[in-house]
C-alpha positions as CSV (number, residue, x, y, z in Angstrom):
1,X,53.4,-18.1,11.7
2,X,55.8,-21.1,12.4
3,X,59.5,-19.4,12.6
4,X,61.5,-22.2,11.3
5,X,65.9,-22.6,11.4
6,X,67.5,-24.4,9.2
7,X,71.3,-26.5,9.6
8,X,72.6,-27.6,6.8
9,X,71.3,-25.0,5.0
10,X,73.2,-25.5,1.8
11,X,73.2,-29.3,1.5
12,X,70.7,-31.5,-0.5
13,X,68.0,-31.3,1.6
14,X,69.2,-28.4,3.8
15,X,68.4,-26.1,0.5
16,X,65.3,-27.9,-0.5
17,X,63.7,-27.4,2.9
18,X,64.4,-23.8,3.0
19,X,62.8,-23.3,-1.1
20,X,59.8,-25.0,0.7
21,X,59.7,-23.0,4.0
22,X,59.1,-20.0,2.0
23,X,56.3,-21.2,-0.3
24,X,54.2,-21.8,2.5
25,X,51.9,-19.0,4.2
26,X,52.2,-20.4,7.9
27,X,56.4,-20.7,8.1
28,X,58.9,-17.8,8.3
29,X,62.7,-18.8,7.9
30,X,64.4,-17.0,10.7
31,X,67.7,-18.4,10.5
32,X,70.5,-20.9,8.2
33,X,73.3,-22.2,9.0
34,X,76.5,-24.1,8.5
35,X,79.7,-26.1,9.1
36,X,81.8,-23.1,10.4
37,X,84.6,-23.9,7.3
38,X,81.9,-22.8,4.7
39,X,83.4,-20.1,2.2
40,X,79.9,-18.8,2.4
41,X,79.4,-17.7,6.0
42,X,78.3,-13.9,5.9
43,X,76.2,-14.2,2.8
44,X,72.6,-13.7,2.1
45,X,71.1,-17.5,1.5
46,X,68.5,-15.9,-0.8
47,X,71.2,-15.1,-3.1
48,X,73.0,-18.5,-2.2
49,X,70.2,-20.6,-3.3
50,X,69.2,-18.5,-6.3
51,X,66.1,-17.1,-4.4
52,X,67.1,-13.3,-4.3
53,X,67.7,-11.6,-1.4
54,X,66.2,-12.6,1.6
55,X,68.1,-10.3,4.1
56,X,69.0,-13.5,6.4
57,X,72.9,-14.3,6.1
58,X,74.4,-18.0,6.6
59,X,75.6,-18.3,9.8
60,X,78.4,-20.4,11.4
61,X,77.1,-23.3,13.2
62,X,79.6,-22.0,15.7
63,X,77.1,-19.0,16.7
64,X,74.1,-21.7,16.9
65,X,73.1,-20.8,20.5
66,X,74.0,-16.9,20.3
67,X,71.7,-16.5,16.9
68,X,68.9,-18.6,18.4
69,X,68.7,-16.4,20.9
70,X,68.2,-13.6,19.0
71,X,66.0,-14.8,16.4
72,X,64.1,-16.9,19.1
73,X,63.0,-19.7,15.9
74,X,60.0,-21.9,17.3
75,X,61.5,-25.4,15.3
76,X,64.9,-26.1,14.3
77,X,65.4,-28.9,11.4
78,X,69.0,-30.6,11.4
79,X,70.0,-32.1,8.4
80,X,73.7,-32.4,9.0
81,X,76.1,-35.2,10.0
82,X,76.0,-37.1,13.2
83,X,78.6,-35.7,15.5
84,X,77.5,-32.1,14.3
85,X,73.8,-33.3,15.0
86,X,74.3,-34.1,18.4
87,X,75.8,-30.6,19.2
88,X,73.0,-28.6,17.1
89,X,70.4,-30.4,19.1
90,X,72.1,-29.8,22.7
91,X,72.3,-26.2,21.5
92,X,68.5,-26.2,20.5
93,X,67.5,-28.1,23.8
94,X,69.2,-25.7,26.0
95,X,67.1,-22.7,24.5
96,X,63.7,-24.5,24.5
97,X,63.5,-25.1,20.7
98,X,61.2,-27.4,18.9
99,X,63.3,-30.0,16.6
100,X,63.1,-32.1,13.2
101,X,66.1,-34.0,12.8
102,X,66.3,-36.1,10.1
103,X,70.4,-36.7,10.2
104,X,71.5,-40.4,10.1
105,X,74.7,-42.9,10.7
106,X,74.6,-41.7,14.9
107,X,76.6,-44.2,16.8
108,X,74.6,-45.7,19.7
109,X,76.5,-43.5,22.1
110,X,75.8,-40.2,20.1
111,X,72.0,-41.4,20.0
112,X,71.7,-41.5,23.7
113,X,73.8,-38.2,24.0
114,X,71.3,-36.2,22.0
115,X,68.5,-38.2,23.2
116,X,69.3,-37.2,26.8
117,X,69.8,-33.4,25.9
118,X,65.9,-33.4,24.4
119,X,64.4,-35.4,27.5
120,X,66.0,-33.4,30.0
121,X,65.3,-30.4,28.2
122,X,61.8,-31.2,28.1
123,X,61.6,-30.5,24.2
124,X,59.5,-32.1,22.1
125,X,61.3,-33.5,18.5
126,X,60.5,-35.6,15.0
127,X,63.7,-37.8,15.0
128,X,63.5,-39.9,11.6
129,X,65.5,-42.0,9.1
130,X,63.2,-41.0,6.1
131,X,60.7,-38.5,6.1
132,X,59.4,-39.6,2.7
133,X,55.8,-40.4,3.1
134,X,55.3,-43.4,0.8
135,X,58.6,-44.7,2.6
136,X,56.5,-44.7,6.2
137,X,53.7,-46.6,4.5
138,X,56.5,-48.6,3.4
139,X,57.6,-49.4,6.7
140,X,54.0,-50.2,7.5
141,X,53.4,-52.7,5.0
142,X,56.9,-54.2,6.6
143,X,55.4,-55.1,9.5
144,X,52.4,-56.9,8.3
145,X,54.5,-59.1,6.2
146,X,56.6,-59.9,8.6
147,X,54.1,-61.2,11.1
148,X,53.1,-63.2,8.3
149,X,56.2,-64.3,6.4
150,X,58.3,-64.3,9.5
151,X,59.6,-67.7,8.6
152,X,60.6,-66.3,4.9
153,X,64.2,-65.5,4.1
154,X,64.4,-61.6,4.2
155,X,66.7,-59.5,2.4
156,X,66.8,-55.9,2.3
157,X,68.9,-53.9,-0.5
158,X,69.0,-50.4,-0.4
159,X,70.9,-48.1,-3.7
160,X,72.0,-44.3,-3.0
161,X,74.1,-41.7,-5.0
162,X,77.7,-42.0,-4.3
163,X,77.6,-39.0,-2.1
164,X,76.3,-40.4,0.9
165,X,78.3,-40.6,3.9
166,X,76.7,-43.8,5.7
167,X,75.9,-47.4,5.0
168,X,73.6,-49.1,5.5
169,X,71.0,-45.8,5.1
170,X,69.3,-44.9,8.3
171,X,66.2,-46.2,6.1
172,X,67.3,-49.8,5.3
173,X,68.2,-49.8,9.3
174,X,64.8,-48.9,10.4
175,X,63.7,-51.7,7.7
176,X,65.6,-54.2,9.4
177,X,64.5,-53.4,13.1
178,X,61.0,-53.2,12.0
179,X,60.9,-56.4,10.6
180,X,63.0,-57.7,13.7
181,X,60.7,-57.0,15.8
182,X,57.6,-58.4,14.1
183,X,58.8,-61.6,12.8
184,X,58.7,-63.5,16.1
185,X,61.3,-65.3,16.1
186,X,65.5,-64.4,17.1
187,X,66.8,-62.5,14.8
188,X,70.5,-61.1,13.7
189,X,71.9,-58.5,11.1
190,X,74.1,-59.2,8.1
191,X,75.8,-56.9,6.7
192,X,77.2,-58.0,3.1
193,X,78.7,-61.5,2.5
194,X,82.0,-62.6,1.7
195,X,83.9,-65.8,1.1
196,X,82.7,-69.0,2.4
197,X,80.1,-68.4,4.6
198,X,77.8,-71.5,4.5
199,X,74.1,-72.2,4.2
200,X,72.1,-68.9,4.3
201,X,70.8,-69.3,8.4
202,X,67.0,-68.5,8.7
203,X,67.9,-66.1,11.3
204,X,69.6,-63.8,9.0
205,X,68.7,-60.6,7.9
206,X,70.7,-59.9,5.1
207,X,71.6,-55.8,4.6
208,X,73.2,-54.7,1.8
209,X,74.2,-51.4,0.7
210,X,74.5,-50.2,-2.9
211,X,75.9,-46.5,-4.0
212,X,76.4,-45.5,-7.4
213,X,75.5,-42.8,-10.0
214,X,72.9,-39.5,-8.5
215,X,70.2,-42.4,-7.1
216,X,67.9,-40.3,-4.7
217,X,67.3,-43.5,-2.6
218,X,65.6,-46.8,-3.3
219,X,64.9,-49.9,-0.7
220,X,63.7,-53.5,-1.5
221,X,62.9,-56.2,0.6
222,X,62.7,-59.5,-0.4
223,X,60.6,-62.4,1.4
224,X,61.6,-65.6,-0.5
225,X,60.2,-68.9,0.4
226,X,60.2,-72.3,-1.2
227,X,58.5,-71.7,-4.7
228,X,58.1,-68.0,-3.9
229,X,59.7,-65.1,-3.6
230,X,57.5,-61.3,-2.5
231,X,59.4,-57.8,-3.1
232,X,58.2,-54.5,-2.1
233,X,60.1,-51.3,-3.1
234,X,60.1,-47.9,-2.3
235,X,61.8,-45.5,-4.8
236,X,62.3,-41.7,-4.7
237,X,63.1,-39.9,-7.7
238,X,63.3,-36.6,-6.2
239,X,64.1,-35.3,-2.4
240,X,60.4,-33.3,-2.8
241,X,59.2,-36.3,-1.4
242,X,61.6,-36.1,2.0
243,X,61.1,-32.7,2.1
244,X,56.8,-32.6,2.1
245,X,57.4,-35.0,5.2
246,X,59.5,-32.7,7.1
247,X,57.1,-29.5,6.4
248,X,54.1,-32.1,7.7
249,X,57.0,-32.7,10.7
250,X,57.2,-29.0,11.6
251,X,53.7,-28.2,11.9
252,X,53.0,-31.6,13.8
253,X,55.8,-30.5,16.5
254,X,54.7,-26.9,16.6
255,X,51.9,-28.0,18.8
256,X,53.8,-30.4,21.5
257,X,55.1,-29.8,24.7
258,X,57.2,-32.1,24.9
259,X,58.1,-35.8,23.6
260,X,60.0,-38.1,20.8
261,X,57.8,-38.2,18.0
262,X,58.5,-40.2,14.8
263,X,57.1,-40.1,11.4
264,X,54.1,-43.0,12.3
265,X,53.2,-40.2,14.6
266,X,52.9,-37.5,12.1
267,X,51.1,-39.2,9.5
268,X,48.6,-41.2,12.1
269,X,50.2,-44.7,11.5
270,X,50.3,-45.8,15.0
């Protein structure tokens, strides 16, 4: 039995992972938490999330390394924001506990910070912009056409809900740096365009960032030549699909030592 905690407990996904966890005959939630303002703190999550009672109360992220220790979980999945991240996952290092973070919008500098706290740790973690399946084959795809269309004028547009906190997504990011690095040739980021910026440079990347409406998440990228233009879309219509990644994360990381693992590794696509 994998004995799985859970940050973020109440948020989109936070909520959706934990109704998961407990349909599944090899995971035990042991612990939820989170942000230490929640009105919630103290309450069962069962009866939070419309499960019944579960006899586990929501905990204050403040009491991260105190309840860890107690409940001893063998993963803990972050879905949080990006400075709160970085704190849950020095917390988890420190007490030898597996990770799955799938939080996004980390600042270089808050990237190497949590980074450092899992390699001197020695703890192995699934650190990914999207956990969505179709999204990794996605991503795959990406770097075949790139090595081919490399010369191509490439556009990525990428539409979320208006709740989300960051832009571009963590997604359209990982689009761009894939294709960046398999298009051989020098490359550069755009973000948006404004005003009079001239003739469209071939090596541009344009990013562009859409939020509107309750849109789960959806990425294009175009490859437009002369007399041709190739798009490839990903579109989730429900966060089920993030969510069956990050229970395939947790029993790939249940197993390792040690390590930063990714979603390529989990599904083989390496």
């Amino acid at each position: 039995m994998i004995k799985v905690a859970v940050t973020g407990a109440l948020g989109r996904m936070g909520s959706n992972i934990i109704k998961t966890i407990l349909q599944q005959e090899d995971m035990k939630l042991v612990a939820a938490f989170e942000a230490p303002n929640n009105p919630n703190i103290g309450k069962d999550v069962g009866e939070l999330l419309g499960l019944g009672k579960l006899n586990i109360k929501l905990e204050s992220a403040e009491n991260l390394d105190k309840v860890l220790k107690e409940v001893k979980p063998d993963v803990l999945v972050d879905f949080t924001i990006a400075h709160a991240c970085v704190e849950n996952v020095k917390i988890a290092a420190r007490n030898k506990v597996k990770l799955v973070i799938g939080t996004t919008g980390f600042t270089e500098e808050q990237r190497k910070e949590m980074l450092k706290a899992i390699e001197e740790n020695k703890v192995p973690a699934v650190i990914s912009e999207n956990f969505a399946i179709g999204v990794n084959i996605f991503f795959k795809i990406l770097e075949i056409l790139a090595k081919k269309l490399g010369d191509y004028d490439i556009e990525i547009i990428e539409i979320h809900h208006r709740y989300k906190k960051d832009a571009p997504s963590g997604t359209a990011l990982k689009a761009a740096e894939i294709i960046k690095s398999n298009r051989g040739r020098e490359s550069y980021f755009i973000y948006g365009r404004k005003g009079l910026v001239g003739e469209r440079k071939k090596e541009e990347i344009g990013i562009h960032a859409v939020r509107c409406g309750d849109v789960v998440g959806e990425h294009t990228v175009i490859f437009a030549g002369d007399g041709e233009r190739l798009e490839i879309t990903h579109k989730a219509s429900s966060r089920q699909a993030f969510v069956n990644g990050v229970i395939l994360a947790i029993r790939f990381i249940k197993d390792k030592e040690e390590g930063i693992y990714d979603t390529f590794d989990v599904l083989g696509l390496r």
